[in-house]
Structures are given as C-alpha cells and as structure tokens.
Backbone atoms as SQL, in Angstrom:
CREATE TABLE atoms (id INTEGER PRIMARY KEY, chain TEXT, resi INTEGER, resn TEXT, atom TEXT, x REAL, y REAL, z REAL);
INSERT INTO atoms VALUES
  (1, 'A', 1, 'UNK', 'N', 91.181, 65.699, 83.926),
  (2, 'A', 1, 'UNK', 'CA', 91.301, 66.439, 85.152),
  (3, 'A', 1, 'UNK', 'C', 92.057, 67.741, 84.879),
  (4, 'A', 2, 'UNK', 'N', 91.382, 68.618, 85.306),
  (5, 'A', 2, 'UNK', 'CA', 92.363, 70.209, 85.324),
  (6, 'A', 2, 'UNK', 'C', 93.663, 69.753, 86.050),
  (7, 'A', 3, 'UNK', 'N', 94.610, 70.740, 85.291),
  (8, 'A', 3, 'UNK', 'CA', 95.694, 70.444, 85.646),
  (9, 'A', 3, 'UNK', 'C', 96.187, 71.997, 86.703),
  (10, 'A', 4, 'UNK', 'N', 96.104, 71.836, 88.149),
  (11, 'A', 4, 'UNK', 'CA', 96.271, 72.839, 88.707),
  (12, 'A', 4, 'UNK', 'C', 97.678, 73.375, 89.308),
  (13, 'A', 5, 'UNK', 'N', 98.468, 74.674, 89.071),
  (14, 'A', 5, 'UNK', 'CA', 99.368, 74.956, 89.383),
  (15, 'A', 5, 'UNK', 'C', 99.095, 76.121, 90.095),
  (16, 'A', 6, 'UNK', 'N', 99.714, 76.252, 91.222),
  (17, 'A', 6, 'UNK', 'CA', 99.992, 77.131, 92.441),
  (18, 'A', 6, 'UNK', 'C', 101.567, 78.152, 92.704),
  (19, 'A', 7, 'UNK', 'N', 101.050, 79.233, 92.081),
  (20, 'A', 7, 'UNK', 'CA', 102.368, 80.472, 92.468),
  (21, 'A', 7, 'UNK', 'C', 102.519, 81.488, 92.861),
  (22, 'A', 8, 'UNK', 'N', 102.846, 82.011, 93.427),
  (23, 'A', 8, 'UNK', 'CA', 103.198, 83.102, 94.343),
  (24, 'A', 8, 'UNK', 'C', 104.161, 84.010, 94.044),
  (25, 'A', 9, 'UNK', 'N', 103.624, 85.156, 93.858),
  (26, 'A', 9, 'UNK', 'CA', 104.868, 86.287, 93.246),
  (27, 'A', 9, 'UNK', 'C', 104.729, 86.191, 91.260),
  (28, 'A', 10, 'UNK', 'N', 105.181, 87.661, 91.363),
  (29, 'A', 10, 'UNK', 'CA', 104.991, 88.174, 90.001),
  (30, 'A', 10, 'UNK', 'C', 106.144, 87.560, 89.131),
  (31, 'A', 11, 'UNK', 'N', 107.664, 87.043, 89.551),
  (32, 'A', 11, 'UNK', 'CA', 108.389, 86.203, 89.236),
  (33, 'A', 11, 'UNK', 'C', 108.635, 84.895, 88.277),
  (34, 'A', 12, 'UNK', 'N', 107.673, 84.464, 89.784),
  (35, 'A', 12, 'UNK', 'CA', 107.119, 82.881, 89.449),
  (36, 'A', 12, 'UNK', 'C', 106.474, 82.690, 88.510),
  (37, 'A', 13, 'UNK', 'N', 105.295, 83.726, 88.407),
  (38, 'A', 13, 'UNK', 'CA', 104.367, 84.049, 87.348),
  (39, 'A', 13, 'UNK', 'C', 105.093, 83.942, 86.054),
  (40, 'A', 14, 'UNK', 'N', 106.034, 84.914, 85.754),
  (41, 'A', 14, 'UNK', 'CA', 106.494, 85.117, 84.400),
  (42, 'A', 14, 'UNK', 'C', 107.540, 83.828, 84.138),
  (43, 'A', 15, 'UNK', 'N', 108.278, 83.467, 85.246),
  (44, 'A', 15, 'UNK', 'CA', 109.160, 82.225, 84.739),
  (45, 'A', 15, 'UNK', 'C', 108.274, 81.062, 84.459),
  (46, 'A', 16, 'UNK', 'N', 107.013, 80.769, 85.099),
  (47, 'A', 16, 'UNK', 'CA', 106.410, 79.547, 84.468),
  (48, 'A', 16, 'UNK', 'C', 105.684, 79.315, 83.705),
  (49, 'A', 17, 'UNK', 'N', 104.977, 81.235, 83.259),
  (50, 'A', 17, 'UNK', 'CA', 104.470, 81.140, 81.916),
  (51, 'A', 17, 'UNK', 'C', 105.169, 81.444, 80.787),
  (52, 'A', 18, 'UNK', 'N', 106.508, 81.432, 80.677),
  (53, 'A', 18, 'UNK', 'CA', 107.375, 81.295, 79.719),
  (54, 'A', 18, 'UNK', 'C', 107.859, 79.823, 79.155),
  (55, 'A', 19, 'UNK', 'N', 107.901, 79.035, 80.194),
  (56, 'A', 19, 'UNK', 'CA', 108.457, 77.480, 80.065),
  (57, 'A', 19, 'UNK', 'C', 106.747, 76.494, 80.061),
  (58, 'A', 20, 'UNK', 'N', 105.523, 77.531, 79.931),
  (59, 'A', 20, 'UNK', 'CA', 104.769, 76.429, 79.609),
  (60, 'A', 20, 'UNK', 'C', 104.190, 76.321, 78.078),
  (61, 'A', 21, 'UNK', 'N', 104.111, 74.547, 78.213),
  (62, 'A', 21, 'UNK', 'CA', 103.871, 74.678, 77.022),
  (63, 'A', 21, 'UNK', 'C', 102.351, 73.379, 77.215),
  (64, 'A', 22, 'UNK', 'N', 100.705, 74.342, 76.910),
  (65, 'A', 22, 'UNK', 'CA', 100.359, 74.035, 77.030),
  (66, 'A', 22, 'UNK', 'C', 99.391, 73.297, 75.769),
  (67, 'A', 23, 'UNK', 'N', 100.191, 73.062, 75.182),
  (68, 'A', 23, 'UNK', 'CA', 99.518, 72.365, 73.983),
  (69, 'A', 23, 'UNK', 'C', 98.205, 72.664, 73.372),
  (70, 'A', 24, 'UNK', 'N', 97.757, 73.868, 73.566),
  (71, 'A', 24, 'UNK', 'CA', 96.430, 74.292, 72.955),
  (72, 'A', 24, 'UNK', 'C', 95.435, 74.155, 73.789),
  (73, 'A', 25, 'UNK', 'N', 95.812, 73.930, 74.907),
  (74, 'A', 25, 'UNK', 'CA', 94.925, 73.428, 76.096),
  (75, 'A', 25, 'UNK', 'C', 94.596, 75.168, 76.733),
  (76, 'A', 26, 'UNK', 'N', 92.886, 75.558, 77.414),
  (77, 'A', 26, 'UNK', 'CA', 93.078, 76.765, 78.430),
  (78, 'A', 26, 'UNK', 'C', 94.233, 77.074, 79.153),
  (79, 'A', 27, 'UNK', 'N', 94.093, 78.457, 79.173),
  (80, 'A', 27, 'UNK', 'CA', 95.161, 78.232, 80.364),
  (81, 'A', 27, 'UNK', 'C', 93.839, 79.462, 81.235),
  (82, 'A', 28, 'UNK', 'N', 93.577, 79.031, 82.211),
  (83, 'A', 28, 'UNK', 'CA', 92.773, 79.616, 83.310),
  (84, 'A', 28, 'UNK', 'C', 93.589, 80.787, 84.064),
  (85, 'A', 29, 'UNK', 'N', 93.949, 81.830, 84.648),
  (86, 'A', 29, 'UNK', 'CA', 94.574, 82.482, 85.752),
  (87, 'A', 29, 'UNK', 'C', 94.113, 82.903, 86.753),
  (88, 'A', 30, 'UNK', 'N', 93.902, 82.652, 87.877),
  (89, 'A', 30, 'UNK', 'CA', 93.310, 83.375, 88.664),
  (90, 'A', 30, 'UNK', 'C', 94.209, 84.193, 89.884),
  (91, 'A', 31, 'UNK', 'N', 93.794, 85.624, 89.754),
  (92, 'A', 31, 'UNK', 'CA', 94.920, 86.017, 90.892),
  (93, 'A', 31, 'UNK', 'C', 94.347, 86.691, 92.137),
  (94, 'A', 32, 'UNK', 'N', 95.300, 86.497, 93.570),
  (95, 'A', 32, 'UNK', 'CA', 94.046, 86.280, 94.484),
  (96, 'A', 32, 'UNK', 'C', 95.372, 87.504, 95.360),
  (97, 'A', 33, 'UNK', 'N', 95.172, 87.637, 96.592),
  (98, 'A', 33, 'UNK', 'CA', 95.590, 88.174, 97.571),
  (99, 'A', 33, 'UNK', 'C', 96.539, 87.221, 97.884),
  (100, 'A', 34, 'UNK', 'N', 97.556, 87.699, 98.933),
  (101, 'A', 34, 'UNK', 'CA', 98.794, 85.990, 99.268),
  (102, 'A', 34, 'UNK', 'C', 98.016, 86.116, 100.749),
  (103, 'A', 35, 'UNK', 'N', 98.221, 84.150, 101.083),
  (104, 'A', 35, 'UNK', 'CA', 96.959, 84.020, 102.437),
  (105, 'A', 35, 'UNK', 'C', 98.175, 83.876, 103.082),
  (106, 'A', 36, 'UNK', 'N', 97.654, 84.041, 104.614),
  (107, 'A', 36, 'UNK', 'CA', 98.754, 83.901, 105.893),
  (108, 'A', 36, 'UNK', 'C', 97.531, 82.296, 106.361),
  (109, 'A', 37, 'UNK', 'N', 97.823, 81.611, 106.950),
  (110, 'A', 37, 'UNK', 'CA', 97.150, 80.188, 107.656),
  (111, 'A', 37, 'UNK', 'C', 96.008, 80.425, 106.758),
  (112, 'A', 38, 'UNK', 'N', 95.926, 80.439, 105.270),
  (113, 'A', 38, 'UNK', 'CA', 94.752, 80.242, 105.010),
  (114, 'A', 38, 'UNK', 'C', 93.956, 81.196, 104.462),
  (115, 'A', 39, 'UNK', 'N', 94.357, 82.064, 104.777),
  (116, 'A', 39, 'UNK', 'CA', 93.305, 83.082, 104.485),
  (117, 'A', 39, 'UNK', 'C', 94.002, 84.529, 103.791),
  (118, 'A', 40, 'UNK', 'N', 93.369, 85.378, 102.912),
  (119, 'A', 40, 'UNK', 'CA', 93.964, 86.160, 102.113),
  (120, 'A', 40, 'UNK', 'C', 93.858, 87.444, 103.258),
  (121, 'A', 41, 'UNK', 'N', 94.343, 88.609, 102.217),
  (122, 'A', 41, 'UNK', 'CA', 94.612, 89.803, 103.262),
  (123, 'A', 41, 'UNK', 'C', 93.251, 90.185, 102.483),
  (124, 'A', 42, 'UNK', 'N', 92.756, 89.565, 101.358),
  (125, 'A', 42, 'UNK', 'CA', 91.783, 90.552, 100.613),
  (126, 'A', 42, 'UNK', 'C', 90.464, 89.623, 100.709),
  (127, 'A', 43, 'UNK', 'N', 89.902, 90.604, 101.302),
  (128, 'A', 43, 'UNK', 'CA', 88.013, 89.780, 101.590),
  (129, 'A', 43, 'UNK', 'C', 87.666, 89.292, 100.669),
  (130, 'A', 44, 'UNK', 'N', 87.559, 89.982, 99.274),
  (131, 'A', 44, 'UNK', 'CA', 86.932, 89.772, 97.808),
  (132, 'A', 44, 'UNK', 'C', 87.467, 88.620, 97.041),
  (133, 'A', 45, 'UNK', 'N', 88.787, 88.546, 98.120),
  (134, 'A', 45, 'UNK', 'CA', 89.057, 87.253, 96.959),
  (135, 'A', 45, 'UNK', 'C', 88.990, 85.941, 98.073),
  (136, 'A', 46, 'UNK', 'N', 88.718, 85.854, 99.553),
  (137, 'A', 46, 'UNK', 'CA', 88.221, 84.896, 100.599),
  (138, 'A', 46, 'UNK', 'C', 86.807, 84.682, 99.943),
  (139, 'A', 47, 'UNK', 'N', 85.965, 85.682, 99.807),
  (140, 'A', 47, 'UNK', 'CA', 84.545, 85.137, 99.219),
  (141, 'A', 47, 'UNK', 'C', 84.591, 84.904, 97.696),
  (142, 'A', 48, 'UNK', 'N', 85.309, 84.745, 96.946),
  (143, 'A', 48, 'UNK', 'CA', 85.303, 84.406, 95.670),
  (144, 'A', 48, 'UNK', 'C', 85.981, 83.319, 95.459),
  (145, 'A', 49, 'UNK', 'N', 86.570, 83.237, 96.275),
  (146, 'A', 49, 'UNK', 'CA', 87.234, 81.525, 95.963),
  (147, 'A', 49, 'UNK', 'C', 86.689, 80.744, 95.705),
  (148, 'A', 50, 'UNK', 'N', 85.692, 79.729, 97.156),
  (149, 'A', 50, 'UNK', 'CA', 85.121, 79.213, 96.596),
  (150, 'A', 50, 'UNK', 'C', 84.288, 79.326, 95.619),
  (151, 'A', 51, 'UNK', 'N', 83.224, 79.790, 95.233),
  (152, 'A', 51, 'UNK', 'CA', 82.404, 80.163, 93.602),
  (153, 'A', 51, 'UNK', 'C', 83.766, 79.451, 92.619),
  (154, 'A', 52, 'UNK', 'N', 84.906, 79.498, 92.561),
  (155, 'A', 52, 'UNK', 'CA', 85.590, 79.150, 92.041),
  (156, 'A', 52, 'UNK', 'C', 86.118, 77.759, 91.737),
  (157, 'A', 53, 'UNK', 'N', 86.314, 77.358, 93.204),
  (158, 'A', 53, 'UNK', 'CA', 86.603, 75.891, 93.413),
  (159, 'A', 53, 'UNK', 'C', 85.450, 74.839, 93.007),
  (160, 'A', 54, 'UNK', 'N', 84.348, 75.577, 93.214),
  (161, 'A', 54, 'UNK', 'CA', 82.872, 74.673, 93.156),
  (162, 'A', 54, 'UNK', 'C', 83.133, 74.966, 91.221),
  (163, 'A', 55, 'UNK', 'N', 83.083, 75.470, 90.451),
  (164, 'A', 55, 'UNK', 'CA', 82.946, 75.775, 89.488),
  (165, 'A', 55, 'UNK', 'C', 84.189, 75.053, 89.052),
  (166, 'A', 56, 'UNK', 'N', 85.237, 74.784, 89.144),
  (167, 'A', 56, 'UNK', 'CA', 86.327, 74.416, 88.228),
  (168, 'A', 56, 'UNK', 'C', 85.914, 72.712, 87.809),
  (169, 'A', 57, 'UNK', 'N', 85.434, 72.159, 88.224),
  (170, 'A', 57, 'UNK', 'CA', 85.379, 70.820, 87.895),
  (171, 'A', 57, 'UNK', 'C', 84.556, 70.891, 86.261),
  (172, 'A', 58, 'UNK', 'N', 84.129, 72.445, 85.901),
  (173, 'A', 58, 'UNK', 'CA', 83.556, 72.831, 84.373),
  (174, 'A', 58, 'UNK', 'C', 84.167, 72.710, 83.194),
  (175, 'A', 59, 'UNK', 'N', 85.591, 72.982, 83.724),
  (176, 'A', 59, 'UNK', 'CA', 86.327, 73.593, 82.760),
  (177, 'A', 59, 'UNK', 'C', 86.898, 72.122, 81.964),
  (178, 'A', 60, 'UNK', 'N', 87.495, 72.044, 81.099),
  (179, 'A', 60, 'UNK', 'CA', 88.114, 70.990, 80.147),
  (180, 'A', 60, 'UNK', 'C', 88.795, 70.300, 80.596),
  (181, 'A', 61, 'UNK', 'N', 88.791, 69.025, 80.666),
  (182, 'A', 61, 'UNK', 'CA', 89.626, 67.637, 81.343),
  (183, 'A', 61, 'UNK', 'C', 91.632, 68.507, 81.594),
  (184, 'A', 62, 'UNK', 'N', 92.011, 68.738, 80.665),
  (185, 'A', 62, 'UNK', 'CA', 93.357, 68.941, 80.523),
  (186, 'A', 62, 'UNK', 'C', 93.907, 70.313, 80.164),
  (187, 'A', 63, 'UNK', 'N', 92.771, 71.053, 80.587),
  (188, 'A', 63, 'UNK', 'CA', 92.983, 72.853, 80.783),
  (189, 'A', 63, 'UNK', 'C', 93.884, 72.995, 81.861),
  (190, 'A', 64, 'UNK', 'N', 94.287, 74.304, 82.095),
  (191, 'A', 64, 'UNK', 'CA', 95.426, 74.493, 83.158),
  (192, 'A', 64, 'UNK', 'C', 94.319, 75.546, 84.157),
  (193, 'A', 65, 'UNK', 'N', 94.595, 75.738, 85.210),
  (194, 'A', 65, 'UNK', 'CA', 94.298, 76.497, 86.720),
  (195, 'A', 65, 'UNK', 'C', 95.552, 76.868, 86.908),
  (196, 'A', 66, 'UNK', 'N', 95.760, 78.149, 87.057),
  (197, 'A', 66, 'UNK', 'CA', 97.171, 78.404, 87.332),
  (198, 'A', 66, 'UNK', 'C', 96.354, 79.432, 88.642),
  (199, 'A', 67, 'UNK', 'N', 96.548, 79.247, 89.980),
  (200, 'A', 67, 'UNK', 'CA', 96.200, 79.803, 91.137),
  (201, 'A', 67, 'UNK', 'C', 97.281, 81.177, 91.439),
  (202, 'A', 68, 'UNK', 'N', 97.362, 82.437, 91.464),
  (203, 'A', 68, 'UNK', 'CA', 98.834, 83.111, 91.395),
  (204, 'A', 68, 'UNK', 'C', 98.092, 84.464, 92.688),
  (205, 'A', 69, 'UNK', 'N', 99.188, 84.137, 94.029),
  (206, 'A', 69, 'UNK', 'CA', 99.282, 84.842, 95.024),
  (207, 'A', 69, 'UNK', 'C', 99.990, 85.862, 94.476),
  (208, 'A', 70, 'UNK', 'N', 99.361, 87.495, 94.109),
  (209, 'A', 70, 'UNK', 'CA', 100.236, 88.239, 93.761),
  (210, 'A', 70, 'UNK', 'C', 100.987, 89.228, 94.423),
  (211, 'A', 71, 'UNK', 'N', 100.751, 88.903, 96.058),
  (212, 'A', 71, 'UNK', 'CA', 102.078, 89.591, 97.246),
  (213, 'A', 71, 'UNK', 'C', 100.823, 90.037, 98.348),
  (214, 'A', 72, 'UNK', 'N', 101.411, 90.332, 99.063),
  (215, 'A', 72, 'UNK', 'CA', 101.055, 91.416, 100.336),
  (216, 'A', 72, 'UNK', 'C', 100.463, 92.940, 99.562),
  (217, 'A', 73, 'UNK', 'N', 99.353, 93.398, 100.629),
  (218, 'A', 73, 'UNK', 'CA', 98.514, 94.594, 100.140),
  (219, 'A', 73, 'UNK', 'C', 99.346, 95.424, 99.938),
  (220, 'A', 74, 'UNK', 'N', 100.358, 96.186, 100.511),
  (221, 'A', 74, 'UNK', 'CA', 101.293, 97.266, 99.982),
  (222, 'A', 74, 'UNK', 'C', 101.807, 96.947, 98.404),
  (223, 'A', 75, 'UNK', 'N', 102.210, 95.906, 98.627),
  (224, 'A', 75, 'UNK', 'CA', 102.761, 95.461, 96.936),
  (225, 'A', 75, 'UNK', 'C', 101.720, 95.722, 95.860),
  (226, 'A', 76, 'UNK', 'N', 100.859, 95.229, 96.236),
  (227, 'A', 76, 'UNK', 'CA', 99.376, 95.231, 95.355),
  (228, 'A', 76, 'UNK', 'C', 98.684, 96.796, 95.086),
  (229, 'A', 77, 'UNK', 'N', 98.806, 97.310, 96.233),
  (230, 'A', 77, 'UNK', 'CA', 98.266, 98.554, 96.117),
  (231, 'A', 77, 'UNK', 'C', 99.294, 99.478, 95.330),
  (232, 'A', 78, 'UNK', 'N', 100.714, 99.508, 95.235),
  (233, 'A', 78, 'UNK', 'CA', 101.485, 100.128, 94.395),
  (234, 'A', 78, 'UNK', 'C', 101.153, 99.807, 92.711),
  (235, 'A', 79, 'UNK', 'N', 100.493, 101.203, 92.475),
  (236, 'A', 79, 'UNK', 'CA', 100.374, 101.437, 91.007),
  (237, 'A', 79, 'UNK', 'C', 101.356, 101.039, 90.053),
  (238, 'A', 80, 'UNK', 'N', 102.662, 101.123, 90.379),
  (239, 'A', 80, 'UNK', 'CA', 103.709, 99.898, 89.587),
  (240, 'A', 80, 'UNK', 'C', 103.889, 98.722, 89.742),
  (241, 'A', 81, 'UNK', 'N', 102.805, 98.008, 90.503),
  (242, 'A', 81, 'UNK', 'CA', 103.334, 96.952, 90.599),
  (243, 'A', 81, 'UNK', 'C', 102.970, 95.636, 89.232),
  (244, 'A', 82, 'UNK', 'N', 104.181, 95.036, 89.391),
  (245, 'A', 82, 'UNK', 'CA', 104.068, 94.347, 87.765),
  (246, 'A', 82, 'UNK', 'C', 102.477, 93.705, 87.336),
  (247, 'A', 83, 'UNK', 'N', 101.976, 93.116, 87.917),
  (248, 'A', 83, 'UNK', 'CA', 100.687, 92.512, 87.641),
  (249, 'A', 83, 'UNK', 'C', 99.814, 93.673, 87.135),
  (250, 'A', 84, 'UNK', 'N', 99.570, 94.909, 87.690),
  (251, 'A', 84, 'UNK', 'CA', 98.665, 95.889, 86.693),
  (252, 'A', 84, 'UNK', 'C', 99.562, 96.361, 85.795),
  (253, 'A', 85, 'UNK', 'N', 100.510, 96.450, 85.897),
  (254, 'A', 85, 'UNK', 'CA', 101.718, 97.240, 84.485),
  (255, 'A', 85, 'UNK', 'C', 102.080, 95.899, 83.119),
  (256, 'A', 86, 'UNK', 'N', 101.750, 94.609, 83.585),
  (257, 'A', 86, 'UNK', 'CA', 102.593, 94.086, 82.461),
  (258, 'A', 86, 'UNK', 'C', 101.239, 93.838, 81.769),
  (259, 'A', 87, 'UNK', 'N', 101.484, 93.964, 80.307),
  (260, 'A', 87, 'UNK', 'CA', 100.920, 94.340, 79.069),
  (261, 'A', 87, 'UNK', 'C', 99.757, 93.007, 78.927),
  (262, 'A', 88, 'UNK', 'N', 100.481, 91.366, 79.220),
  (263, 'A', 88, 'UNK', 'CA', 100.026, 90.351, 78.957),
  (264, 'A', 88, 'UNK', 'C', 99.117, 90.214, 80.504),
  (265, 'A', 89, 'UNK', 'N', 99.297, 90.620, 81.188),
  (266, 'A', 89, 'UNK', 'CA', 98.358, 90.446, 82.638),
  (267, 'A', 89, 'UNK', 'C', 97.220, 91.713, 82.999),
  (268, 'A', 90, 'UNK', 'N', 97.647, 92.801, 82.792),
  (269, 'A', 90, 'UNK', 'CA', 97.087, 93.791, 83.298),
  (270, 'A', 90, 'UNK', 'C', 95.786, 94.340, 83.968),
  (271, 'A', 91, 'UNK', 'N', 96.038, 93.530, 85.229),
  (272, 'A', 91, 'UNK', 'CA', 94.350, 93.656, 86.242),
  (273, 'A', 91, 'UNK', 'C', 94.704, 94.467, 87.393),
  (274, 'A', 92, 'UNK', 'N', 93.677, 95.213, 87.143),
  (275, 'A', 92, 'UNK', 'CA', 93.639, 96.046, 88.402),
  (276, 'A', 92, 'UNK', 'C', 92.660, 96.123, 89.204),
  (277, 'A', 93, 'UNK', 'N', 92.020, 94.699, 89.281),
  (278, 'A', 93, 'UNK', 'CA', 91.257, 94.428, 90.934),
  (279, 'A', 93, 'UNK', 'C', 91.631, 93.090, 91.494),
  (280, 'A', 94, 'UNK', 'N', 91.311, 92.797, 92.179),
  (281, 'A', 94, 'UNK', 'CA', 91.553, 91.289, 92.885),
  (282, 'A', 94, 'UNK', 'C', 90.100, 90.950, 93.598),
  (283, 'A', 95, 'UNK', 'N', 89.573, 90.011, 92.999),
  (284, 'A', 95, 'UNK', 'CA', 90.499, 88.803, 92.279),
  (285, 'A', 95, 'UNK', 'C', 89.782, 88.948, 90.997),
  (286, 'A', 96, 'UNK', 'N', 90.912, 88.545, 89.775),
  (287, 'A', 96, 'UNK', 'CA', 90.746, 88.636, 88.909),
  (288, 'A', 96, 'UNK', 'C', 90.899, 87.316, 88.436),
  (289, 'A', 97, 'UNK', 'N', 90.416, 86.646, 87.116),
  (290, 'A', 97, 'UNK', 'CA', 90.456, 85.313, 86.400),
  (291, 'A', 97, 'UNK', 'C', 90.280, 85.842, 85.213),
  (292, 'A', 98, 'UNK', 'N', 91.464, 85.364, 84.480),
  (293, 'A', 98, 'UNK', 'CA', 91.872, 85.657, 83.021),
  (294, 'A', 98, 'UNK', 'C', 91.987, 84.428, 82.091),
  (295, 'A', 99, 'UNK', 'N', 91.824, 84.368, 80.922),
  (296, 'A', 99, 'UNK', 'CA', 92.429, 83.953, 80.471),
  (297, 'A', 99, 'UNK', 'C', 93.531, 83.999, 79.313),
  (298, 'A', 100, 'UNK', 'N', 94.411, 83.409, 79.749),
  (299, 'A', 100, 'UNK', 'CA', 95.844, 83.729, 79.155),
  (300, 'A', 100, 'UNK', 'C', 95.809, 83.875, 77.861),
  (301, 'A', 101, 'UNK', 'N', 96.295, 84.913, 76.646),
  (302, 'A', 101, 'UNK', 'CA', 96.681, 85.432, 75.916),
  (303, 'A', 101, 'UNK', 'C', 95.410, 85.443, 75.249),
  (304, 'A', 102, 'UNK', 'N', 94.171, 85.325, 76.051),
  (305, 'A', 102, 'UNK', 'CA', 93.059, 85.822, 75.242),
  (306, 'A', 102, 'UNK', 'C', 92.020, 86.956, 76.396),
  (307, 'A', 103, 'UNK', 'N', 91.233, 87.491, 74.743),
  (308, 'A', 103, 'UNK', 'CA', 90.071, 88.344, 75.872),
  (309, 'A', 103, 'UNK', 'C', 89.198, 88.330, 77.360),
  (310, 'A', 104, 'UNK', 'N', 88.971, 86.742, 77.594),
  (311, 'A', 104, 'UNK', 'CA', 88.300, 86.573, 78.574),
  (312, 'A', 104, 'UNK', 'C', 88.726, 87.004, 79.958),
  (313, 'A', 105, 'UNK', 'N', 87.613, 87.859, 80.458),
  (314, 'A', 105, 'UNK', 'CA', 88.436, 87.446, 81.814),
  (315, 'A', 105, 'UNK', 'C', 87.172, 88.271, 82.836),
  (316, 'A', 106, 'UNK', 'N', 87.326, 87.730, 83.902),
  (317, 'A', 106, 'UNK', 'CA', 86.347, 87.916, 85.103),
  (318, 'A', 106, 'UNK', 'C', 87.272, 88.914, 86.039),
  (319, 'A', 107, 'UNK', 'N', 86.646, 89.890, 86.321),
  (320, 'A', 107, 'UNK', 'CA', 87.299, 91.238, 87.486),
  (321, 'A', 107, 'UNK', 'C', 86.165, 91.044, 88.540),
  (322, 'A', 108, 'UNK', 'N', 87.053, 90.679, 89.751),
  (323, 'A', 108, 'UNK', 'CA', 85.924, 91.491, 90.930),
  (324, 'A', 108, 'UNK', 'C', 85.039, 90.671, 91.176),
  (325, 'A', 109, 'UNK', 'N', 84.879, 90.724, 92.780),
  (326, 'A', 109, 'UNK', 'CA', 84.200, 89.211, 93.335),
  (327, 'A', 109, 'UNK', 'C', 82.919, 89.196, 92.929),
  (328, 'A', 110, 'UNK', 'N', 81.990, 90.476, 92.332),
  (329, 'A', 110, 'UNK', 'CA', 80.865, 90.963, 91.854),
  (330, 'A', 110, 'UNK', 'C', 80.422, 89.703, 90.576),
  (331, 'A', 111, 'UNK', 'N', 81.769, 89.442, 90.029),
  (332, 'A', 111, 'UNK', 'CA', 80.940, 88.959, 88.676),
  (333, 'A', 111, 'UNK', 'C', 81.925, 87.440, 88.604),
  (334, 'A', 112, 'UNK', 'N', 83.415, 87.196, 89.737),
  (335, 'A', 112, 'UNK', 'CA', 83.525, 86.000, 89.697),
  (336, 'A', 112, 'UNK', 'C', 82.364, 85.007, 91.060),
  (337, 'A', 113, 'UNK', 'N', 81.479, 85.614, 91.870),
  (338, 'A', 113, 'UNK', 'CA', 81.145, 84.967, 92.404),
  (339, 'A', 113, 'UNK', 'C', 79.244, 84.434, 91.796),
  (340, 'A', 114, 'UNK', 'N', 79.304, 84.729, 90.441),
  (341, 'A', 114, 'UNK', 'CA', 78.499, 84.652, 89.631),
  (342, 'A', 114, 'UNK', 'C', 78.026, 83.417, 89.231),
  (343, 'A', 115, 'UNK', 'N', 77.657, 82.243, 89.417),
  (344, 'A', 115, 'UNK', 'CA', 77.753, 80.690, 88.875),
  (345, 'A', 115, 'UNK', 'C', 77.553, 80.830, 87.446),
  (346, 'A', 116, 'UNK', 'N', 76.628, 81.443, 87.097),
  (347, 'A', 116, 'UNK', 'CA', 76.844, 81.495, 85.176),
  (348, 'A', 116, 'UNK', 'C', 78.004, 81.868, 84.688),
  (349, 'A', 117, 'UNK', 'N', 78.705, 82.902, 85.364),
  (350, 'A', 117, 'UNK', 'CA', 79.032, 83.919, 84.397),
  (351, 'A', 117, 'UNK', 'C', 80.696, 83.007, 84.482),
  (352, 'A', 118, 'UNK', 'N', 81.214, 82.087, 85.479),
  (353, 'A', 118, 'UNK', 'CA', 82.206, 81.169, 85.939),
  (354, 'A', 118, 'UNK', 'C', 81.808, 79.747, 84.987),
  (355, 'A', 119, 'UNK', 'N', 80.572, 79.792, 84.850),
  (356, 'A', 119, 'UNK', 'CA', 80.191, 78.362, 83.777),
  (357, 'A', 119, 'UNK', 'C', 80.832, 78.786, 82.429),
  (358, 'A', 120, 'UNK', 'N', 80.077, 80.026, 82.141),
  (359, 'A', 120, 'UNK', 'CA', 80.696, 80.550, 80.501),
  (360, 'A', 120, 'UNK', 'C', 82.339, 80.767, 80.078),
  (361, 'A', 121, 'UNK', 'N', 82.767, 81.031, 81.521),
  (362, 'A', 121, 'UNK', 'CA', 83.981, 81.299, 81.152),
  (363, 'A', 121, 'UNK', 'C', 85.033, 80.202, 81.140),
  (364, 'A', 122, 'UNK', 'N', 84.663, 79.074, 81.959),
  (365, 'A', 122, 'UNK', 'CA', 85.761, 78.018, 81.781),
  (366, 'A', 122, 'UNK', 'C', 84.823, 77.224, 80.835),
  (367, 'A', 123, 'UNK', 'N', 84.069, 77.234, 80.320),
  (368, 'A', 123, 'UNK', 'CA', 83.557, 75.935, 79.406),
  (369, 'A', 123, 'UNK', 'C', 83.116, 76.352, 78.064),
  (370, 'A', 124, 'UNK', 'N', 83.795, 78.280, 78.142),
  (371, 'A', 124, 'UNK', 'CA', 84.114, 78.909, 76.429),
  (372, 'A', 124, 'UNK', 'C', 85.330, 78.825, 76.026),
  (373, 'A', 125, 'UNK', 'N', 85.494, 78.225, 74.766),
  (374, 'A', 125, 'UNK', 'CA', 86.708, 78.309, 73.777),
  (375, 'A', 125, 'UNK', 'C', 86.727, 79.360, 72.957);
C-alpha cells in the first residue's frame, strides 16, 4: 500500500523531507493549492486531483505520496516564494508532481490529468 503523507506549508515540507528515510522506496510529491472545506483556491489543481487519486493505486506497494498544500494564492504567486526558489523543489505551476531527488516530474493539469502519462510516472523507476 502507498504510504500517504499530507502537509501543508513550505516548512513542513522541508522538516519532513529531511527526517525521511525512505529506504529506496519512490518518493511521489504532489503540490496542490491549500483547500478551504475542500476545495483549492486553484481550479487546475481541483481538476487534477482526481486523475491522481484514480491513478495512485499504480504506483509501488511501499512508495511514498507526499500530498503538500503550498499556501494561499498571494503566497504562491510571490516569485520568492520558497517552493519555486528552492533548488531541490523548484516548480513553477500548480499542480505539479515530482519526483523527489530525481528528474521526473509532471507540471500542469494539461499533462497531470493525462492517464498515461500518470501510469508512466508512478510505475517508472
């Protein structure tokens, strides 16, 4: 079973990918808009979710999903804000799905709401 973790803020982000230790296992990222009852401030990443959720049951028994709310639209829209500036993250659309300390990664509800292109990416090593 994917092992799914849920965080919020650029913080959280860096303190729990410092203390993980995922044994060689994926580590998945996906970063979305932060939702109020549910729902994001960002359309692209409300219609890309699911494509996402339907698709994760692909990925490797004991891979990680790390789900990461990266703030309110002002935060997001500031060109400094840590998620496009830090070196190991650096996306500048939402929603984006990375994977951690490697090349892969899906930008933009265009190509995560893709069913292939979400097959290749959680079920490539």
């Amino acid at each position: 079973m994917v092992i799914e973790v849920k965080l919020r803020g650029y913080e959280a982000f860096i303190e729990y990918m410092k203390n993980l230790d995922a044994k060689g296992e994926n580590v998945n990222v996906y970063f979305t808009g932060d939702k109020v009852d549910g729902v994001s401030w960002c359309p692209d990443c409300n219609d890309a979710e699911p494509h996402v959720r339907k698709a994760l049951p692909l990925a490797a028994p004991n891979s990680y999903f790390i789900y990461v709310e990266v703030g309110d639209r002002p935060f997001w829209k500031d060109m400094k804000c840590p998620f496009r500036t830090d070196k190991n993250i650096h996306i500048s659309v939402l929603p984006s799905f990375i994977r951690w300390k490697c090349p892969q990664r899906l930008e933009g509800v265009e190509k995560i709401s893709k069913d292939d292109l979400l097959e290749m990416f959680l079920t490539d090593d």
